[in-house]
N, C-alpha and C positions, 0 to 999 in steps of 0.2 A: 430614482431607485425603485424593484417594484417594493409594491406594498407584502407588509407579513401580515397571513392571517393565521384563525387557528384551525388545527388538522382535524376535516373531517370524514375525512377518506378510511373505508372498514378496512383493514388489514387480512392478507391472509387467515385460516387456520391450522398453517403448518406451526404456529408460533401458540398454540390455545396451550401445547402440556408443558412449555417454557414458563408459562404464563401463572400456572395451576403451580406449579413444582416449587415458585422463587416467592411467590407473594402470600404474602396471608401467616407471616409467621409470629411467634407469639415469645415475646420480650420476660417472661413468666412472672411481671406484676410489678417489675423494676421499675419505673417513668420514669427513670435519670438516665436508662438508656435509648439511647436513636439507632434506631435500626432500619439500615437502607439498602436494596435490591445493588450490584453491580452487573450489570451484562458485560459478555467481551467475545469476539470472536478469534477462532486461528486457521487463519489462509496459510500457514507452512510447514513441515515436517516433524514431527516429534511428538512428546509427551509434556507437552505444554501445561497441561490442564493443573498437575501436580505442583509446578513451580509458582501459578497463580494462585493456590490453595495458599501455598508455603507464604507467599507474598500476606496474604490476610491474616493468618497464624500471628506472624510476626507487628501487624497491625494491631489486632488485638490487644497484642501485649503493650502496647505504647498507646492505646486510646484503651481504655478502658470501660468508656464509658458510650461506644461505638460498636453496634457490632454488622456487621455487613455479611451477605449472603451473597457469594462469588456465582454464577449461574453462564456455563460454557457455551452461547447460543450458536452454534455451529460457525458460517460462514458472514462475511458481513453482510452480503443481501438480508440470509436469514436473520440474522441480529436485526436486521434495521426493520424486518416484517414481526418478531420478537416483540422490538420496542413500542412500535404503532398500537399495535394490538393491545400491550398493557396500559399504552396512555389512552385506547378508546375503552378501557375497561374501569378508568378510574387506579391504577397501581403501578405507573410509572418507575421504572428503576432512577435512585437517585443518580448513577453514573453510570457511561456505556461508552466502549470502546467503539467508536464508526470510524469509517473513514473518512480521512482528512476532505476528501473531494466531493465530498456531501455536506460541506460546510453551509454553502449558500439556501440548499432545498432543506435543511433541517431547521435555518435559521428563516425560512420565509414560510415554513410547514408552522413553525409556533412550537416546534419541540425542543427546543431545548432555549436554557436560559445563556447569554454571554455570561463567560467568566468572571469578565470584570465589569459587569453591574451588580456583581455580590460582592467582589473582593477587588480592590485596587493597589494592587502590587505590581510595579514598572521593573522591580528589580530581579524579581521573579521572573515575568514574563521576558524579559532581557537575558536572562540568563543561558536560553537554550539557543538552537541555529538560527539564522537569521531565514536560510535557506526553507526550515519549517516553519517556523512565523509566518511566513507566507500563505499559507493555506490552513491555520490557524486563524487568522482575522480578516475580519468583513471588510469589505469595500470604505466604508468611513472610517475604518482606522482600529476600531473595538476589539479588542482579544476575546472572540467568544469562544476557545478550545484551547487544550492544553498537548504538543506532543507527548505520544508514548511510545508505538509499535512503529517506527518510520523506516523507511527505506530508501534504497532507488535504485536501478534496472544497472548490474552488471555484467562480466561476461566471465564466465569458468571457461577452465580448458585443464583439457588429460594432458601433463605434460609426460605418460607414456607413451602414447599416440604421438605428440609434438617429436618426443626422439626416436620412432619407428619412423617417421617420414622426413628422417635430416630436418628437423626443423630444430633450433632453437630452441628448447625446452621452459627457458625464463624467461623468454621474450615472445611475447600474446603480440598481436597484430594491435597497431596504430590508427589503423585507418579502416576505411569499409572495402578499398582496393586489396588492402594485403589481408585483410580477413579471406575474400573469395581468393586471390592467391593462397592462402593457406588452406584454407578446407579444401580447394582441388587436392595439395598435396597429400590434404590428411587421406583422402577418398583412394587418390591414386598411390601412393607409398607406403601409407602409412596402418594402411587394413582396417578404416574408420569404415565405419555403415554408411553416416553420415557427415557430412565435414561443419557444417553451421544449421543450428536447429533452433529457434524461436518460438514460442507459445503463442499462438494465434488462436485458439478457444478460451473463453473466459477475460483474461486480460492482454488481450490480442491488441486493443487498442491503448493501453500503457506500452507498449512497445512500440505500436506506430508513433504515437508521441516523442518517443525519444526518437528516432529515426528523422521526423517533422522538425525537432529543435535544433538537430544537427545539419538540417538543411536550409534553418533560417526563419524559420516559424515555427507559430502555438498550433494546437488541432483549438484554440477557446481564444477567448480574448480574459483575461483575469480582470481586467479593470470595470466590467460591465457582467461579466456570467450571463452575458447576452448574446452568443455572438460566436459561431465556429466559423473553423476556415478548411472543412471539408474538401472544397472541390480545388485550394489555392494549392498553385504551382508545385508548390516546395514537400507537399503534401502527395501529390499526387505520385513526383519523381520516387518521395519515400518508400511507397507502396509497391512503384512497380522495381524497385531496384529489390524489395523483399521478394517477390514475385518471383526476380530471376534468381533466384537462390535454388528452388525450386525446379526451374526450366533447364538451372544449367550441372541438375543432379546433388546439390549439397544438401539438400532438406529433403526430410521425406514430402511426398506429393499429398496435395490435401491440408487438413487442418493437421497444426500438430497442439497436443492436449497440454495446456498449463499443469496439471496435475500428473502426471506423468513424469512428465521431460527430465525433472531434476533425478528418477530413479535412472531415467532409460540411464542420462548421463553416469550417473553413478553404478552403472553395469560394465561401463567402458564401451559403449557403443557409439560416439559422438565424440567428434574433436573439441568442437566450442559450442556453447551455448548462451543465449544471455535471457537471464529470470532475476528475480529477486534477490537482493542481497540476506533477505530474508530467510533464504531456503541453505545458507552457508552450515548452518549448524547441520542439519538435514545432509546434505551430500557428503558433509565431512566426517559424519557417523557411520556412511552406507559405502562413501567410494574405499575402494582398498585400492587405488592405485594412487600417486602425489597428483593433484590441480593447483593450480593458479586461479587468481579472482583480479581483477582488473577494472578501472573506470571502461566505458562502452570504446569501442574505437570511433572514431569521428569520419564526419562524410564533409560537408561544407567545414564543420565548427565540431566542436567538442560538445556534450550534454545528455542530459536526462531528465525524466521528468522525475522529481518526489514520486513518496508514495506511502501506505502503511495507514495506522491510526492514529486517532487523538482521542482526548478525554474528556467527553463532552459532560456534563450536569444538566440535567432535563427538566424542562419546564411541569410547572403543577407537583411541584412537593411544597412542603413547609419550610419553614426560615429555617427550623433545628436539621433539617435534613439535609438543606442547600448547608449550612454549617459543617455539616460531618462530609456532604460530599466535596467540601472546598479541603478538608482533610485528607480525606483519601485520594484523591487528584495529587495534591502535594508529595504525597508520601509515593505515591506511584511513580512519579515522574520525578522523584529526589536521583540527585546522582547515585547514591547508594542501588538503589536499585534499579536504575538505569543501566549502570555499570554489568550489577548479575544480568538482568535481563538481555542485554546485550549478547552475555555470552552462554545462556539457556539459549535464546530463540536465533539469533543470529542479527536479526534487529540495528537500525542504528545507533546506538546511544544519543539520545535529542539535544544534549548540550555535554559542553567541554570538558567540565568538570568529572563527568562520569569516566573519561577517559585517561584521567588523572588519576584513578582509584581502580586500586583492586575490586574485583577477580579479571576487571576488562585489561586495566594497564598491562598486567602481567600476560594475558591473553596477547595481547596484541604484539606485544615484546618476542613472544615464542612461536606469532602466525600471523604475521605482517600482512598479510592479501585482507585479513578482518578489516582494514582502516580501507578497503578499498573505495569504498561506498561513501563514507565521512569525506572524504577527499575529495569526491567528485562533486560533494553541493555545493564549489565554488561555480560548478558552471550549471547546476540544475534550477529547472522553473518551476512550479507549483504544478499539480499534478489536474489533469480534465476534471473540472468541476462546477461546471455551467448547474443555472438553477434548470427544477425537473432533470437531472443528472441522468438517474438511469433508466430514463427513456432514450435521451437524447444518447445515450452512449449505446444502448443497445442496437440504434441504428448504424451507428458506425461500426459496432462489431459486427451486425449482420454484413455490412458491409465486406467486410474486411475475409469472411468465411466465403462471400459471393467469390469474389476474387481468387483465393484460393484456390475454390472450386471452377477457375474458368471464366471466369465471368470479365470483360474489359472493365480495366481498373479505371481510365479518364469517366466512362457514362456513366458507372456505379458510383463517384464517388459526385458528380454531378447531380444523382440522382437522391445520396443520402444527405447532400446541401440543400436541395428544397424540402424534406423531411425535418432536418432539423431544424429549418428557418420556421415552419410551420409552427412545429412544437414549442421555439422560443418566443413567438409573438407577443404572446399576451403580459410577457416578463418585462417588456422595450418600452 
């Protein structure tokens, strides 16, 4: 396995007034209280910031003796340039929301501590999906993170649009043939701008992923985080069957933007899309016309990759801190507020029970497309998260923009396989 050392890499200084703003605060002479930093980022639509306040309010009231400073560090990149910066300054957030697929480069960086070498709870850690357990623990088996923010890649669709073009209104496409059968009709019948739209900037390569699973591979190997399969077959078909989406008029031409898409869609401009299941609460606030929400349609096989955040506890605090942050990890990822959170942000709920309980049960009861996502981690795999992560990913998304832009998808992706084999070496 490779070796973990500790992180001495300078961070960014877009993260210096995050840094200034969260630490340095004063407990006003109490020392029975622990007071510890929480970072967290939101990649999806809303007013998020308030319900995570709400979340700590109600913390308070139950730890008394805990008080935590909630701090909104923009996007997960930024958060993770956030975090670096406070651990090279000495003021480490006790707990911070990353993503799940920077398990392995956080855990080989020396930032953060495994869960359970503080705390050994099997019944705990058992409790949530097996599907997120996955990119939750290391390679030898360790629970070093906790789900919270998780997802995985499904598909909306205007079911006005679906009955402007005879289609079916409750019945989304099956497959990746009756998807392009259907967006033709959305284009031609149906008065769509465009009939299948994809995010291809930003998390452009969570989406190849899922396309890659449905045709019989990983874009990684999970058992090594050593190891892509860039240039392999099943990969490549991925790519250019996205391609012809494109060539044959259903997407717009070029890149289309992660941050966008979910309004364009909720303009009524687009028949189907697939984004985050994350962005449900989001379009369901903005669209005024009825959608549907669906597992992906399948190409070989059915799947998706995971996706969202977990709850890490960061290396370089003190026992009382790792203590309060084994608390707030708890309480964050309790069904209870699994459950709200679920139906604030649109989110998976990480384990069962939340689904069992109000305000999601009842949610779910009254807008059945919400389970779409839950439903599909029977067939989903752990989401890209090879060590040195987003380097090696940002090759694949430049990748992936090449392409879009014209570029042959076989030698591009040929050429982002000896890129990344470089970058992996020294991890083997």
């Amino acid at each position: 396995m490779p070796y973990r050392r500790s992180f001495k890499t300078l961070a960014g200084l877009t993260a210096a007034g995050l840094l200034l703003s969260a630490c340095g605060s004063d407990n006003g002479g109490d020392s029975d209280v622990v007071e510890i930093d929480f970072y967290y980022p939101i990649e999806v639509g809303g007013p998020l910031e308030s319900v995570i306040d709400g979340y700590i309010e109600q913390f308070h009231e139950e730890h008394e003796n805990i008080r935590v400073t909630p701090v909104y560090s923009g996007s997960y990149e930024q958060t993770m340039a956030a975090v670096q910066s406070a651990n090279q300054a000495g003021n480490t957030p006790a707990v911070t929301v990353l993503g799940s697929n920077n398990l392995l480069s956080l855990d080989h960086l020396g930032l953060i501590t495994p869960i359970e070498e503080i705390v050994d709870d099997e019944e705990w850690f058992g409790s949530f999906y097996e599907a997120f357990m996955g990119d939750s623990t290391l390679p030898d088996g360790t629970v070093a993170s906790i789900p919270f923010q998780r997802s995985t890649i499904v598909m909306y669709w205007n079911k006005e649009l679906f009955e402007e073009a005879g289609l079916d209104p409750e019945t989304p496409p099956a497959t990746w043939d009756e998807m392009v059968e259907f967006g033709h009709q959305l284009v031609d019948e149906g008065g769509a701008q465009w009939g299948v739209q994809m995010p291809s900037t930003a998390w452009g390569v969570w989406i190849l992923e899922a396309m890659a699973i449905q045709n019989g591979t990983m874009l990684w190997d999970p058992e090594t985080g050593t190891d892509v399969r860039f240039d392999d077959p099943a990969t490549v078909t991925a790519l250019q069957n996205w391609v012809e989406l494109q060539e044959e008029g259903l997407e717009s031409p070029g890149t289309v933007d992660w941050g966008t898409l979910p309004t364009e869609f909720a303009n009524g401009t687009t028949g189907i899309i697939w984004t985050t299941t994350g962005q449900l609460t989001n379009i369901s606030s903005n669209a005024d016309f009825d959608f549907g929400v669906a597992p992906l349609p399948a190409q070989e096989q059915p799947g998706s990759p995971t996706g969202g955040g977990n709850l890490y506890i960061m290396d370089g605090i003190s026992e009382e801190e790792q203590e309060a942050a084994v608390e707030l990890v708890r309480f964050l990822s309790s069904p209870e507020i699994q459950s709200d959170w679920g139906v604030e942000s649109g989110y998976v709920a990480a384990l069962e029970e939340a689904w069992e309980i109000d305000p999601l049960a009842s949610y779910a009861e009254e807008f059945p497309p919400v389970a779409a996502a839950r439903d599909q981690l029977e067939v989903a795999e752990p989401e890209f998260g090879v060590y040195n992560r987003q380097e090696v990913f940002d090759v694949m998304a430049n990748a992936i923009e090449a392409v879009m832009g014209g570029a042959d998808v076989e030698s591009t992706l040929q050429e982002a396989q000896q890129q990344a084999d470089s970058i992996l070496e020294e991890y083997r």
